[in-house]
Backbone as a printed PyTorch tensor [residue, N CA C, xyz], in Angstrom:
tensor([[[  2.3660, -34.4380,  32.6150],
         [  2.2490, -33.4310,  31.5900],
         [  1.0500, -32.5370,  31.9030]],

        [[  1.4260, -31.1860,  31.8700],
         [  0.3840, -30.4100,  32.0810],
         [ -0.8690, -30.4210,  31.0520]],

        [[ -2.0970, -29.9350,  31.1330],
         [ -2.7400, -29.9530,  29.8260],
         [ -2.7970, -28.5510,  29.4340]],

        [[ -2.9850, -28.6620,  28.3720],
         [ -3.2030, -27.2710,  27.5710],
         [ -4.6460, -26.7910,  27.6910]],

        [[ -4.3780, -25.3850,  28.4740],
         [ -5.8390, -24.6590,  28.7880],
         [ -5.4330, -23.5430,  27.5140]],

        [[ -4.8550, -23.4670,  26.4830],
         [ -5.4720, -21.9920,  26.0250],
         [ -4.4380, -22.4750,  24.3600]],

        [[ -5.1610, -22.7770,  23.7030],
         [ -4.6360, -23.0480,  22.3920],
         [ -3.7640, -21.5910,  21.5190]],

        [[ -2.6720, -21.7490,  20.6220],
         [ -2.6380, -20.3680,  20.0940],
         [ -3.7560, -20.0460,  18.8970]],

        [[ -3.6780, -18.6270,  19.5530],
         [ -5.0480, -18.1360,  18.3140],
         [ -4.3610, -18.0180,  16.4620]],

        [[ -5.2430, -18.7820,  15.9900],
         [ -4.4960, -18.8530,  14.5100],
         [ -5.9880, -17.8340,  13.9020]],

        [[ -4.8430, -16.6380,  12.8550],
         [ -5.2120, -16.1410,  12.0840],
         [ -5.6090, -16.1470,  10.8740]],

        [[ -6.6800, -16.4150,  10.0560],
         [ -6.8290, -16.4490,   8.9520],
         [ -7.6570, -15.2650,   7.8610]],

        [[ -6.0560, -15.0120,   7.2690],
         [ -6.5800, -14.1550,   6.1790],
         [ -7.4310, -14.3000,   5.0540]],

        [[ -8.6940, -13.5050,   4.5860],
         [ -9.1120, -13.9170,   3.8140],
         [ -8.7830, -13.2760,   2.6440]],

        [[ -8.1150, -14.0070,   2.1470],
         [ -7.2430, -13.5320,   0.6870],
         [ -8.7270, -13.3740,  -0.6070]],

        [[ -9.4590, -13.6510,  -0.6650],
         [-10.6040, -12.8340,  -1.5470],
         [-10.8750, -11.6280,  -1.4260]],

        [[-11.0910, -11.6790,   0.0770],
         [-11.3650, -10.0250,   0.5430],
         [ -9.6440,  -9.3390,   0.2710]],

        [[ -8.7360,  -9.4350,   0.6890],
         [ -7.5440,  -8.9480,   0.5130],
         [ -7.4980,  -8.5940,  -0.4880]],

        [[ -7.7010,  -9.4120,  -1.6600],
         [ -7.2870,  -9.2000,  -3.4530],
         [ -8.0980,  -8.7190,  -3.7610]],

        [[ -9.3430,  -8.1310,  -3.2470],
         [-10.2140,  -6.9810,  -3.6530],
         [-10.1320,  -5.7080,  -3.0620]],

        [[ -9.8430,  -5.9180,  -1.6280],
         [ -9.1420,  -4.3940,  -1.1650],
         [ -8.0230,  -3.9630,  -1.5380]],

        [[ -7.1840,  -5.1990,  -2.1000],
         [ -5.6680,  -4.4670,  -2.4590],
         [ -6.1480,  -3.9500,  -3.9450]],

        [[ -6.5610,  -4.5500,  -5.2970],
         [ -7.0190,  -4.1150,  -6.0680],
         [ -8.1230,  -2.6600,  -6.3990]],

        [[ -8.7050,  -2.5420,  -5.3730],
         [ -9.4050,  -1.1930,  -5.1170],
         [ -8.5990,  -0.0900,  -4.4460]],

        [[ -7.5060,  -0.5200,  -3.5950],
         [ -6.3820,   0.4120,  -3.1280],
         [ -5.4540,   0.8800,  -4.5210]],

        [[ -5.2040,  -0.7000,  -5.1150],
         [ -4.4760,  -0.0450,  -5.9850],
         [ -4.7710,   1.5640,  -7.3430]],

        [[ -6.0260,   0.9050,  -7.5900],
         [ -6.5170,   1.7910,  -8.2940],
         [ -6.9000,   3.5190,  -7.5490]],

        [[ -7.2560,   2.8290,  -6.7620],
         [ -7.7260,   4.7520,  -5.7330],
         [ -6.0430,   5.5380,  -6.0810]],

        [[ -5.2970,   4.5890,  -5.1230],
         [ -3.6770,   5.1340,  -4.5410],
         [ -3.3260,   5.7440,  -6.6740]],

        [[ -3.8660,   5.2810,  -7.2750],
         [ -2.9250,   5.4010,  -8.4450],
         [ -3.6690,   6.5620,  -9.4010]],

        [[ -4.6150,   6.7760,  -8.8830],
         [ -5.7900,   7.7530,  -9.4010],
         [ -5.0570,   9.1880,  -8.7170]],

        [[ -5.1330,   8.9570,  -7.3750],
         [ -5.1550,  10.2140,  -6.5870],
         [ -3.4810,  10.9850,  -6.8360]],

        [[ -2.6550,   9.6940,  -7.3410],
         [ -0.8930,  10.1520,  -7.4860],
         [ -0.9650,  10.9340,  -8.7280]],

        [[ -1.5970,  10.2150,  -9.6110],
         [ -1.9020,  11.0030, -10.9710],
         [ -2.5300,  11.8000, -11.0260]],

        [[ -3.7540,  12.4700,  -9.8620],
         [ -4.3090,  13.7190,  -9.6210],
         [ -3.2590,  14.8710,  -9.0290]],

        [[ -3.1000,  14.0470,  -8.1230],
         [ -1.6000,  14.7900,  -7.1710],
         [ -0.6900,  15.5690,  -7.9230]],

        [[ -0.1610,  14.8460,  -8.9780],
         [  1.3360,  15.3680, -10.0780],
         [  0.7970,  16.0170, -11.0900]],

        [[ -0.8900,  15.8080, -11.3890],
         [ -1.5330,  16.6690, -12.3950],
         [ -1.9700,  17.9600, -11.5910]],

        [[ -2.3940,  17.7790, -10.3380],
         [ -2.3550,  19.6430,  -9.7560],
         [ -1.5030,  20.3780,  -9.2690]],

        [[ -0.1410,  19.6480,  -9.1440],
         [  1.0410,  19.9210,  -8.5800],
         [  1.4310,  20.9730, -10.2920]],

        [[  1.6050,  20.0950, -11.1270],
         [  1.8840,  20.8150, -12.3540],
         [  1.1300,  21.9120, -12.7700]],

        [[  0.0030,  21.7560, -12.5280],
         [ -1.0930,  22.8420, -12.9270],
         [ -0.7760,  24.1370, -11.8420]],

        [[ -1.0610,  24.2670, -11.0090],
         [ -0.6070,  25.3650, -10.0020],
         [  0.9020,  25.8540, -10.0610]],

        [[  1.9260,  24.9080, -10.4490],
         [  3.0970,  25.4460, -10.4490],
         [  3.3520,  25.6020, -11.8970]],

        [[  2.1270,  25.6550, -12.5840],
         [  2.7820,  26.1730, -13.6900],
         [  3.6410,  25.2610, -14.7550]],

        [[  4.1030,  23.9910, -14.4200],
         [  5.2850,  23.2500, -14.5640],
         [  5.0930,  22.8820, -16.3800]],

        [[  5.6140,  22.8200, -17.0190],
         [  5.5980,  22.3160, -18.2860],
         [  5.5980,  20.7000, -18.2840]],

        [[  4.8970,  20.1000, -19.4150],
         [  4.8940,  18.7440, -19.8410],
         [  6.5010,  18.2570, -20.1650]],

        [[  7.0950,  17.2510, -19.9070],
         [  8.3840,  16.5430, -20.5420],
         [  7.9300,  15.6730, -21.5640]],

        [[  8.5840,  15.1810, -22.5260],
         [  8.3760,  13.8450, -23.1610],
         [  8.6040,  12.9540, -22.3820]],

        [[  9.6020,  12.6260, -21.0300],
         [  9.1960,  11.3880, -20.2650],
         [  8.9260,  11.9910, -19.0770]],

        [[  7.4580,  11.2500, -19.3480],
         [  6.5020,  12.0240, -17.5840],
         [  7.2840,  11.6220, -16.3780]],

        [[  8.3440,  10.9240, -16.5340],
         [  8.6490,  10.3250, -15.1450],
         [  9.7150,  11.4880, -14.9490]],

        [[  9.9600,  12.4620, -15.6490],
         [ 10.9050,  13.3570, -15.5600],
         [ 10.4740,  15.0970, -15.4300]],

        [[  9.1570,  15.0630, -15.1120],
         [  8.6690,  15.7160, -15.7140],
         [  8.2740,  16.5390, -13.9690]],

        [[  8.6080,  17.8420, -13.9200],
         [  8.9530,  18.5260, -12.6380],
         [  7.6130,  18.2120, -11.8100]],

        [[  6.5730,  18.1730, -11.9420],
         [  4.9640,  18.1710, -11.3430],
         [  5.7830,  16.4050, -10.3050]],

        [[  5.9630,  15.7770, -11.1400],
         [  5.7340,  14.4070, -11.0270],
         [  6.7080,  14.5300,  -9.6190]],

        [[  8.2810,  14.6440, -10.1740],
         [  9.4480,  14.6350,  -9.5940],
         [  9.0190,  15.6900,  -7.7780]],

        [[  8.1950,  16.5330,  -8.0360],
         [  7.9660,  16.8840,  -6.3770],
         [  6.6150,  16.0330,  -6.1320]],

        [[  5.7410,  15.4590,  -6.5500],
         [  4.5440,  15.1260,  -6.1910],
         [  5.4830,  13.2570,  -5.9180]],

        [[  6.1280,  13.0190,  -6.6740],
         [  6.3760,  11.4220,  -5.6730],
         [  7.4340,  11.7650,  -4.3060]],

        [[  7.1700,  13.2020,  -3.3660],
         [  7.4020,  13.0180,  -2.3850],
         [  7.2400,  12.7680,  -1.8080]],

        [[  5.4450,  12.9670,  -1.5540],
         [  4.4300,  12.8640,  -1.2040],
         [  3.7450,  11.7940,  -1.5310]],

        [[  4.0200,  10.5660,  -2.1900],
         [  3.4520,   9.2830,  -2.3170],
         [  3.9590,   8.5820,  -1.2520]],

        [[  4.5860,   8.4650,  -0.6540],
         [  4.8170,   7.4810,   0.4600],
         [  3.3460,   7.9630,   1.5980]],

        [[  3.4100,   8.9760,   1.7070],
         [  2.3080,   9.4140,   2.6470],
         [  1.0790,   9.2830,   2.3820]],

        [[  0.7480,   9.4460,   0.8480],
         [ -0.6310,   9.1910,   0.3840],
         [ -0.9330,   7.5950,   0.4360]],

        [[  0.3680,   6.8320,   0.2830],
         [  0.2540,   5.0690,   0.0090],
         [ -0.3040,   4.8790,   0.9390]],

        [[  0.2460,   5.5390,   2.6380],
         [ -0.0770,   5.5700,   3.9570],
         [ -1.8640,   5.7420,   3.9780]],

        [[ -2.2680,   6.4750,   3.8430],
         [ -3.3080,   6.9690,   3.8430],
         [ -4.3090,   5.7850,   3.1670]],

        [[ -4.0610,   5.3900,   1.9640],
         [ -4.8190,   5.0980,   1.2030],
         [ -4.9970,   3.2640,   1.9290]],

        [[ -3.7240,   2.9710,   1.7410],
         [ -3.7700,   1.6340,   2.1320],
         [ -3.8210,   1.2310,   3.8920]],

        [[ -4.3940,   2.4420,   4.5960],
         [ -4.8670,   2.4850,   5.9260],
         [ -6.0230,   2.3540,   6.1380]],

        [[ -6.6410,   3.4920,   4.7850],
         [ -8.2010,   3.2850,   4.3930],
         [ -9.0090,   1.4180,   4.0660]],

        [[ -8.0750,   1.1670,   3.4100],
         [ -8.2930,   0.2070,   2.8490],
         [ -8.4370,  -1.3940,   4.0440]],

        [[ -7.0580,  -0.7160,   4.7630],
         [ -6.6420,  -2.0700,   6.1560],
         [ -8.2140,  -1.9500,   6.8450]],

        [[ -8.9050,  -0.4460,   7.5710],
         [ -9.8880,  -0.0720,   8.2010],
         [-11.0540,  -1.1240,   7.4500]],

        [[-11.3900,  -1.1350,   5.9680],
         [-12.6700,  -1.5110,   5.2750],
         [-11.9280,  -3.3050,   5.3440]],

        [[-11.0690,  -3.7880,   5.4730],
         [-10.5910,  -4.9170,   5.0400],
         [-11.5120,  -5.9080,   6.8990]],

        [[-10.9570,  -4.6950,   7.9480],
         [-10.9170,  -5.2180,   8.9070],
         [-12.1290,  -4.4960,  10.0160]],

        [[-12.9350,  -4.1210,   8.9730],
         [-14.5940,  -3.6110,   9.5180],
         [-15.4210,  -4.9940,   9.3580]],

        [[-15.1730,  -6.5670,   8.9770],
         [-15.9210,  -7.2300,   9.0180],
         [-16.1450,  -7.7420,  10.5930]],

        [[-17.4350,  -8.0340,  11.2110],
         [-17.3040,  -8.2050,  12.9800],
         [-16.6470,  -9.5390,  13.1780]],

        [[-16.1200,  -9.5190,  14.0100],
         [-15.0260, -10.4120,  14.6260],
         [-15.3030, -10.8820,  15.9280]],

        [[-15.1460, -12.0980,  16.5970],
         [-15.7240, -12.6600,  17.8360],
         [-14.6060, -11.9920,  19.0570]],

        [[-14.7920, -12.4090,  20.0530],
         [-13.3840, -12.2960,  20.5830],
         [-12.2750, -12.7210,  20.4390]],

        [[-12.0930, -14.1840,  20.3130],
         [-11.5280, -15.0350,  20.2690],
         [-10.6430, -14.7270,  19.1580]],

        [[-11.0150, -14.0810,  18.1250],
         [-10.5580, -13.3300,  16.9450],
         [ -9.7560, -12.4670,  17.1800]],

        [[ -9.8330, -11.5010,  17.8070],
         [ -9.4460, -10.1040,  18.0050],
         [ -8.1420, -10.3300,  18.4760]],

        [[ -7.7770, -11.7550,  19.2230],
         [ -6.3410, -12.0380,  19.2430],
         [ -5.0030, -12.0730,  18.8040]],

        [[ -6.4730, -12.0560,  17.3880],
         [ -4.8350, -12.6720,  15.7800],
         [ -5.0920, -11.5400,  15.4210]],

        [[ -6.3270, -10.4530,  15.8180],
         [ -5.8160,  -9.3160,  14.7910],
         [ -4.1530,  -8.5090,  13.8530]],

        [[ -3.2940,  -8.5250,  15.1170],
         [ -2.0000,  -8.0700,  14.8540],
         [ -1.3650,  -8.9550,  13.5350]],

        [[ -1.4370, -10.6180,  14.1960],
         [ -0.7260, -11.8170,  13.1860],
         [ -1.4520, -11.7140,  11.9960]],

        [[ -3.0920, -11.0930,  11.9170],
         [ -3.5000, -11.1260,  10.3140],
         [ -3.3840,  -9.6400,   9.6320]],

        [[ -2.6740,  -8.4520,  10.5000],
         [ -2.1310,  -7.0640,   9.8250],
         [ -1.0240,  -7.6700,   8.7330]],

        [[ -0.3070,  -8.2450,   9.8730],
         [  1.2930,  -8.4810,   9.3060],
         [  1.1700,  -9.6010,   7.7410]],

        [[  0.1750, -10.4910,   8.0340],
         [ -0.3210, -11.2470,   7.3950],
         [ -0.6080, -10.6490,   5.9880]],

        [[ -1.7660,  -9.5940,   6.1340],
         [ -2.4520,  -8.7950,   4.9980],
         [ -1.2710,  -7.7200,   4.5270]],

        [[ -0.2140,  -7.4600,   5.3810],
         [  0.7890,  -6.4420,   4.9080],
         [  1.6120,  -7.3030,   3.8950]],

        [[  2.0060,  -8.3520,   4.1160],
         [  2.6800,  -9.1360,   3.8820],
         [  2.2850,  -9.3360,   2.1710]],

        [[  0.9560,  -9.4750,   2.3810],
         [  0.1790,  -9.8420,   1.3190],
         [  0.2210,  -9.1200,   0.3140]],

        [[ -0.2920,  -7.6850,   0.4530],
         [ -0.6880,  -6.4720,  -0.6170],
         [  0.8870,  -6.2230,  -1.1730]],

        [[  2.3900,  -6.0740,   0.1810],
         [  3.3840,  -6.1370,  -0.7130],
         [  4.0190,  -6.9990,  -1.6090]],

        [[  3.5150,  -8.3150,  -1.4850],
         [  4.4310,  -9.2840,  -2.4560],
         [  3.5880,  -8.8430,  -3.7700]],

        [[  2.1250,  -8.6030,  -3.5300],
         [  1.1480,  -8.4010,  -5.0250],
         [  1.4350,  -7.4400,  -5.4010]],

        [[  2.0910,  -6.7170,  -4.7350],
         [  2.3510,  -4.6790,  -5.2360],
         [  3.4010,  -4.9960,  -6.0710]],

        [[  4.5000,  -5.5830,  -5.5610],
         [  5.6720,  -5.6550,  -6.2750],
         [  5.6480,  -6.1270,  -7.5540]],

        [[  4.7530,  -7.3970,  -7.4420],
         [  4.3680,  -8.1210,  -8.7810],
         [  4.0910,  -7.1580,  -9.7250]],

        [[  2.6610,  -6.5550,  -9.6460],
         [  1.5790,  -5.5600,  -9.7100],
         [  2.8180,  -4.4860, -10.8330]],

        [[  3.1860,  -3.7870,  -9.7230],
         [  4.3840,  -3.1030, -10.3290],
         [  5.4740,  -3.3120, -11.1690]],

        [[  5.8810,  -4.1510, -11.2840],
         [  7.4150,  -5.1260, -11.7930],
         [  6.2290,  -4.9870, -13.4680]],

        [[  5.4920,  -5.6910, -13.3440],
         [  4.5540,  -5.7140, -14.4270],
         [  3.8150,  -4.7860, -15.7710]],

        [[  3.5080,  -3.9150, -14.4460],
         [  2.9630,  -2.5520, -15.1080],
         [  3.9060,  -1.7480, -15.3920]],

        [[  5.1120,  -1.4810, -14.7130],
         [  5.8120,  -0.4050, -14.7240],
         [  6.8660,  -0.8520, -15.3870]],

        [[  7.3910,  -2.0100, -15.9050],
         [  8.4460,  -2.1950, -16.1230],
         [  8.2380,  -3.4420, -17.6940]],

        [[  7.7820,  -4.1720, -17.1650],
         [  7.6040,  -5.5960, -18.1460],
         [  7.0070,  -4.8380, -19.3930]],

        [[  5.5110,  -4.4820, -19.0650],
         [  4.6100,  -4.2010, -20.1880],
         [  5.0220,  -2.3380, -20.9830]],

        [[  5.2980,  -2.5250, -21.9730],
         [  5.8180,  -1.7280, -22.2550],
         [  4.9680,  -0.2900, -22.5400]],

        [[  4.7320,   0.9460, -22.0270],
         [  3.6560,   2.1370, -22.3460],
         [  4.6140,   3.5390, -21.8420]],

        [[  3.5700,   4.4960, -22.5080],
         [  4.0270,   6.0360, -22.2320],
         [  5.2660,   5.8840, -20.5850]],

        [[  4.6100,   5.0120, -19.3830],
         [  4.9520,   5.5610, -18.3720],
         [  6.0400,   4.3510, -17.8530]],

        [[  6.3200,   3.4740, -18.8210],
         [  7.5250,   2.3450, -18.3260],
         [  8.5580,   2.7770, -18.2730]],

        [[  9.2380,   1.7860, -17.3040],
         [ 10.5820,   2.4570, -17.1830],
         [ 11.5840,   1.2440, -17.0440]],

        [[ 13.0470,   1.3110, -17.2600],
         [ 13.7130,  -0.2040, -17.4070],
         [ 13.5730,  -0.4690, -15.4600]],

        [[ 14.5760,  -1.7620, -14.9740],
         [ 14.0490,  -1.9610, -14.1020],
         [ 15.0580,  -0.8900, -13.0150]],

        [[ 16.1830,  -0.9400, -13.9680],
         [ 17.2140,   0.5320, -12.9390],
         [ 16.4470,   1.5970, -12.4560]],

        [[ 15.5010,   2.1130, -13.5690],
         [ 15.0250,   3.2720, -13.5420],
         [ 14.0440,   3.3510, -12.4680]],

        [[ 13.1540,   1.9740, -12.8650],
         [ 12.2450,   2.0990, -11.6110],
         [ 12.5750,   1.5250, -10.1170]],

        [[ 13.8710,   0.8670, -10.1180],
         [ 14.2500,   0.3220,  -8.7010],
         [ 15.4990,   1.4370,  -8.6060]],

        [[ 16.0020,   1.8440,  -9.1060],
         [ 17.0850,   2.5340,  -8.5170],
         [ 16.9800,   4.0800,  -8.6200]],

        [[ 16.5360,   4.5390, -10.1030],
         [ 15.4730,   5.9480, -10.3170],
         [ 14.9030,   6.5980,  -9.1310]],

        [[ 14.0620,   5.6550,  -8.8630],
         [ 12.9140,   6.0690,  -7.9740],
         [ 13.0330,   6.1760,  -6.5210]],

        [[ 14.3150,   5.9360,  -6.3020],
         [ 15.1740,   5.4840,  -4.8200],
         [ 15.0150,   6.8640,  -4.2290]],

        [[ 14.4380,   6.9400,  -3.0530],
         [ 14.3370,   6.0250,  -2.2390],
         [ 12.4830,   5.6870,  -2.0010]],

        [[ 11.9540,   6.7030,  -2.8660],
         [ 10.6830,   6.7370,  -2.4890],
         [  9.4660,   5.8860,  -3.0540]],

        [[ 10.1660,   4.8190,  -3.7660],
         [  9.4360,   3.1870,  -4.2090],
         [  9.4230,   2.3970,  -3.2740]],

        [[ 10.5530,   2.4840,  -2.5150],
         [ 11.0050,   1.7320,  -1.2650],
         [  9.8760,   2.1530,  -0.1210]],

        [[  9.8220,   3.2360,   0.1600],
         [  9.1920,   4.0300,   0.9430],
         [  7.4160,   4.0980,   0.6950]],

        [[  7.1600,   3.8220,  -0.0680],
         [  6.0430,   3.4150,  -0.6760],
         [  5.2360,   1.7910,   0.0160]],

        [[  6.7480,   1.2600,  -0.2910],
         [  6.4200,  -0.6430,  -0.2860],
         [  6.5750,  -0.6830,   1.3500]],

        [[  7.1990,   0.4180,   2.0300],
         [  7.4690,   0.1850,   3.3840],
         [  5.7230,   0.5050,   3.5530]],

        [[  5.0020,   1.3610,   3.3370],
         [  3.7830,   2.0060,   3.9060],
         [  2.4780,   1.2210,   3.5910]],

        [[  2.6090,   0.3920,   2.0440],
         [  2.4780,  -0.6410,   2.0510],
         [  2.0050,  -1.8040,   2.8380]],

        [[  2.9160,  -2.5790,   3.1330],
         [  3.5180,  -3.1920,   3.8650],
         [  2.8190,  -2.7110,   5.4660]],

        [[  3.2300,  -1.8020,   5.9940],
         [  2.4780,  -1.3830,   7.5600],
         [  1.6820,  -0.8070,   7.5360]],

        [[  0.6060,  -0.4620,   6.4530],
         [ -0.2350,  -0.1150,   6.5590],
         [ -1.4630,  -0.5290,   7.5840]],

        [[ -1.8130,  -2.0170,   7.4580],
         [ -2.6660,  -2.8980,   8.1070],
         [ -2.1690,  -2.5700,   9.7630]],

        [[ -0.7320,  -3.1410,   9.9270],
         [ -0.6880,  -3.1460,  11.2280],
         [ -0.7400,  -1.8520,  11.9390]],

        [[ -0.2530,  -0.7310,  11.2950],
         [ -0.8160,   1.0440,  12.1390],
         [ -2.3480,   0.7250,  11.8630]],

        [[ -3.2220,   0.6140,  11.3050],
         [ -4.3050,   0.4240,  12.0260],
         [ -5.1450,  -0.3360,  13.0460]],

        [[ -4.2600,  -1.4380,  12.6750],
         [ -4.8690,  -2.1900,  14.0090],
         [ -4.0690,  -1.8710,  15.7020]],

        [[ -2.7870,  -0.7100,  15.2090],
         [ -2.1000,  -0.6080,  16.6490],
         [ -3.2670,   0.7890,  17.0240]],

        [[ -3.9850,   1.6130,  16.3040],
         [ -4.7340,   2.5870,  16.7750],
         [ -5.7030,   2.4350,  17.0680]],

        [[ -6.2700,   1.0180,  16.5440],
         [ -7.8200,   0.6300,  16.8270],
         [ -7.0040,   0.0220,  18.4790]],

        [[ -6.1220,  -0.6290,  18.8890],
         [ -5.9620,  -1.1000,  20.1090],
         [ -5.4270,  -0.0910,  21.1250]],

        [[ -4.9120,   1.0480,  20.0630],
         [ -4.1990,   2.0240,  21.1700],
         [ -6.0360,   2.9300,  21.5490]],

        [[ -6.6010,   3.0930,  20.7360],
         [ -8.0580,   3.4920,  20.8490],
         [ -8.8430,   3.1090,  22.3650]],

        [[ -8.8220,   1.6360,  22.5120],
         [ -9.5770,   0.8690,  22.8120],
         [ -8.7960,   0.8240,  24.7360]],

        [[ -7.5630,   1.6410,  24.4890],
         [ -6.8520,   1.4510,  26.0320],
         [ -6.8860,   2.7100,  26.5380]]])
């Protein structure tokens, strides 16, 4: 039997730090959408609806949320994964993107399912409305989400070659 010269590198996420960057993403990403659909309306002029989710500012400004999710939760992968790392580390970087992507979307969904749907306010919606309503660009959201972590760690490596 041969011996083993090179163990696999195991990744470990630190889910404290995660549930504070995803929680500080969440809030930025949800600030800047509601800035977004409030200057979108303001410049175009757009009138208020009684349901904001219908309401023209909103309806062109969640085009543009998949791209801002991008942005925001890229920001976030960068500060998650600015803590220094040995070498030996830098191995699992990719396995702890997918890891931390993995992560922020199962809590987003929760997060969301919750806020947007369960708890009832001005901006709820049933769950058609917000899973099928919002089609395709909730989806598109949870995709950017989701790869957020790993496009940064493919630019910090595409960087680095």
């Amino acid at each position: 039997m041969a011996p083993i010269t090179q163990f696999p590198v195991q990744s470990r996420l630190s889910y404290k730090r995660a549930a504070v960057m995803f929680l500080l993403a969440y809030i930025v990403v949800t600030i800047l959408g509601i800035a977004l659909s409030l200057a979108i309306g303001a410049v175009g002029h757009m009138p208020q609806t009684a349901e904001p989710m219908q309401n023209q500012a909103y309806l062109l400004a969640e085009r543009f949320y998949p791209f801002l999710n991008l942005l925001v939760w890229g920001t976030f992968a960068w500060i998650y994964f600015r803590k220094p790392r040995e070498r030996s580390e830098q191995a699992g970087l990719r396995k702890e993107a997918w890891t931390l992507g993995g992560f922020w979307l199962v809590v987003a969904m929760v997060v969301d399912y919750v806020g947007f749907v369960l708890i009832k306010n001005p901006i709820s919606l049933s769950p058609h409305d917000f899973y099928i309503g919002q089609f395709p660009w909730i989806y598109l959201i949870y995709v950017a989400v989701f790869l957020s972590p790993w496009c940064y760690v493919a630019l910090v490596e595409r960087g680095r070659n």
